[in-house]
Every structure is written in C-alpha cells, then in structure tokens.
C-alpha positions in Angstrom: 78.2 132.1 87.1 80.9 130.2 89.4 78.6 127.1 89.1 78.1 127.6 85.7 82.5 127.9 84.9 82.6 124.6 87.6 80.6 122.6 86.1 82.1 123.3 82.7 85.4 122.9 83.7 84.4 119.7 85.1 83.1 118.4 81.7 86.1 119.5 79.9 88.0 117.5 82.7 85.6 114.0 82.2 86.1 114.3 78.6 89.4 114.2 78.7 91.4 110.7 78.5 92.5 109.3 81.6 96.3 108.9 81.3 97.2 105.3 82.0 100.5 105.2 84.2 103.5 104.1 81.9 104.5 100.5 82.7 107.1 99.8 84.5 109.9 97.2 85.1 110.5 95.9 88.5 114.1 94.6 89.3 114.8 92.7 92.5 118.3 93.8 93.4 118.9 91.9 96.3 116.9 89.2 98.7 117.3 86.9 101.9 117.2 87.1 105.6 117.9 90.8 107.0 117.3 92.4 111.1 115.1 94.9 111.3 114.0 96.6 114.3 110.3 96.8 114.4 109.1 100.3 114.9 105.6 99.9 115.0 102.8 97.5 113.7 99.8 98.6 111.8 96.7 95.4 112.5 95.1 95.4 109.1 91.4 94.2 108.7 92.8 90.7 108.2 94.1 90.1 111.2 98.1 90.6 109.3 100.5 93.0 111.0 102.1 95.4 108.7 105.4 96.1 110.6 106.9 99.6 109.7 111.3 98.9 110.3 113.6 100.6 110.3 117.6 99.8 111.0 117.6 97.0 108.3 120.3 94.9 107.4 121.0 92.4 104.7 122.7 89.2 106.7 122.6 86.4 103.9 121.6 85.8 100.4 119.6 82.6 100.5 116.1 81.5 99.5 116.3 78.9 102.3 114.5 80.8 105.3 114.2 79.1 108.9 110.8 79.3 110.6 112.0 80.8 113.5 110.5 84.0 115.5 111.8 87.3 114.9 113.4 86.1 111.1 112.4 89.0 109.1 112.8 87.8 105.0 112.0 89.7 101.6 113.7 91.5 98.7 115.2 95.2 97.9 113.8 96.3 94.6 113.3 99.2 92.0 111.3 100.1 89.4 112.3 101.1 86.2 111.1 102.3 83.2 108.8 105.7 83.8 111.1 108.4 84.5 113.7 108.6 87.4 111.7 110.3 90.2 108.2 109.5 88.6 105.4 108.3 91.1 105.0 104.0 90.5 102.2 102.7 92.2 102.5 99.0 92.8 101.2 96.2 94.8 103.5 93.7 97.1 101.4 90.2 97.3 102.4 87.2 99.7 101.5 84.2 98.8 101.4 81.8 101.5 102.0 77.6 101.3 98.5 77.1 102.6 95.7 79.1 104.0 96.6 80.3 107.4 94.0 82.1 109.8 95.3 85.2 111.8 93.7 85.3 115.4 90.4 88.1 114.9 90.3 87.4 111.1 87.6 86.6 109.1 88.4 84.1 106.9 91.8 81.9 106.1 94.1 84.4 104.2 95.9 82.1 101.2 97.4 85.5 100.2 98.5 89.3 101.8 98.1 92.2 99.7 98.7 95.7 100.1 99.6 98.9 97.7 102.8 100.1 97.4 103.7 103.8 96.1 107.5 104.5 95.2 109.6 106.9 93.1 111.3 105.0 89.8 114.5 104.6 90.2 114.6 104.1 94.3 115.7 101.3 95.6 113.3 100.2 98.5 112.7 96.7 100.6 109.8 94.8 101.4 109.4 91.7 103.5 107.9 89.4 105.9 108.6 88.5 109.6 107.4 85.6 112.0 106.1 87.2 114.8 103.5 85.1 115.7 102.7 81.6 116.3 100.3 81.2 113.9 102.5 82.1 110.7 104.9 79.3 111.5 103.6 77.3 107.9 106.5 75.7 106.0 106.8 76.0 102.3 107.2 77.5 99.4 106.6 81.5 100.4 105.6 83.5 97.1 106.6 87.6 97.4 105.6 89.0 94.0 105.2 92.8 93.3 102.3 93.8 90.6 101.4 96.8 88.7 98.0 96.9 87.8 97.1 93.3 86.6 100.9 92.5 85.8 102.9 90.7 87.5 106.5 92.6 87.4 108.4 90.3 89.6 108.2 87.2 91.6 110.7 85.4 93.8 109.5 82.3 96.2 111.3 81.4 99.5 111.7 78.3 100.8 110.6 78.0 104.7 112.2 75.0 106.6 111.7 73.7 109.9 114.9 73.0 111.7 117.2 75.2 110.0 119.4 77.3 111.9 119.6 81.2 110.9 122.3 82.9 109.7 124.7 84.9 111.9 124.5 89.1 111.4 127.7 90.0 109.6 130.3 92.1 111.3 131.9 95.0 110.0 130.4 95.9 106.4 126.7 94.8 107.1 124.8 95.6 104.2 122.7 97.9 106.1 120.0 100.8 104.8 117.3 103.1 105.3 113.7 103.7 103.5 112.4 106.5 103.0 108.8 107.3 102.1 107.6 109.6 99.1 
C-alpha cells in the first residue's frame, strides 16, 4: 500500500507543470578595483581558483584595471524583479581577451563560468583577481551575469599593462560583507 500511495503521488507530482523561475533584472550597482583578503581558494576542474574573500573594499570606480598581482576587480550587483527575499539562481561568466591555459587544465579556457544563487533584492559582489602568472592577458575582460539563456548584465574592463593601481581610500572606504543564502 505505501508503494502503491508513492508511486501515485509521484505521478500526480510529474504531471504537474514545472514552474519556471520568474525573470529577473540584474542591476550593477557599483564596479572597479576593491582589496579583498583571500580566505580560501577552491581549484575548480579547470585549473581556475575560485577565491572565497572576505574584508572587501571598494578603492576606485574605473574600468581601467592594471595587470598587476594581488588587483582583485568586479562589480556589486542585485537582482530585481521576483520578490524581495526570493531564491535567484544566476550564472557569473568571465570572458577573457584570448584563450589562456591554467597550469593542470585541460584545454585553453576562452571563458569561466560558475552558478551563482542569491536572494532578490541583496546586494552581493563578484570579481576576479591576478594571482597567478599565467592570467596576466591584457584586454578587454568581459564579467556578465546570466539567468538561464539571458544575459541580465554585462560590463567589460579594460586590462593595461603599465598602469599604476589605485591607492586604498582612508577613512570612509566603501567597505562590506557577503553573506551566503
């Protein structure tokens, strides 16, 4: 009898439409260099480091970034549209000047990818920092965040050779925390 009530209730369940996630809007509040301390570094398959940070500060509104180690770059950014609170699931894609090849990976990466889950209406950051050697590539840097096959926002950064970074502010640094769901 319990298999029996199961498997009925799963068929009620598969008959059922699957409720698309309501669309939303992605707003980029904010974008430039920041510091960040690095609190630890997941190695994905592709040989990119996802650095978890924390400690993050704002330090200069530009889309000029210098290739230098340690710059950590990206955007602060909400989604809007579902309701406040409401679980968005979205996906944060670089996309690099050329195809570069991280020591140990498979293949030359012309792009990063990875999902990204946050409440509507929470402001939250995302980035990228030159840790290693092999990421120095001038150019035009691409950060765009997606939902689904839609692109929701899209800013490119401008990575020169040369320039000198920006000093951290003093006094009212722009500083935050994120927080996970």
């Amino acid at each position: 009898m319990r298999a029996t009530a199961l498997a009925l209730a799963f068929l009620v369940c598969a008959a059922l439409p699957v409720q698309a996630q309501e669309a939303a809007e992605v707003e980029i509040v904010e974008h430039g260099i920041y510091t960040a301390e690095i609190e630890s570094t997941v190695r994905e398959p592709t040989g990119v480091g996802r650095n978890v940070v924390g400690n993050i500060c704002h330090i200069a509104t530009t889309k000029t970034i210098p290739m230098k180690y340690g710059i950590h770059f990206g955007i602060r950014y909400k989604a809007i549209g579902p309701a406040k609170g409401e679980t968005v699931d979205l996906k944060k894609v670089v996309v690099f000047p050329t195809a570069m090849r991280p020591p140990g990976a498979p293949r030359p990466l012309s792009t990063y990818e990875y999902p990204v889950r946050l409440a509507a209406g929470t402001v939250t950051y995302t980035g990228y920092s030159f840790d290693h050697p092999w990421e120095f590539v001038p150019g035009p840097w691409t950060m765009q965040i997606w939902q689904g096959n839609q692109r929701r926002a899209e800013i490119v950064f401008n990575i020169v050779d040369g320039a000198e970074a920006p000093a951290p502010r003093t006094g009212n640094a722009n500083c935050f925390r994120i927080s996970s769901l």
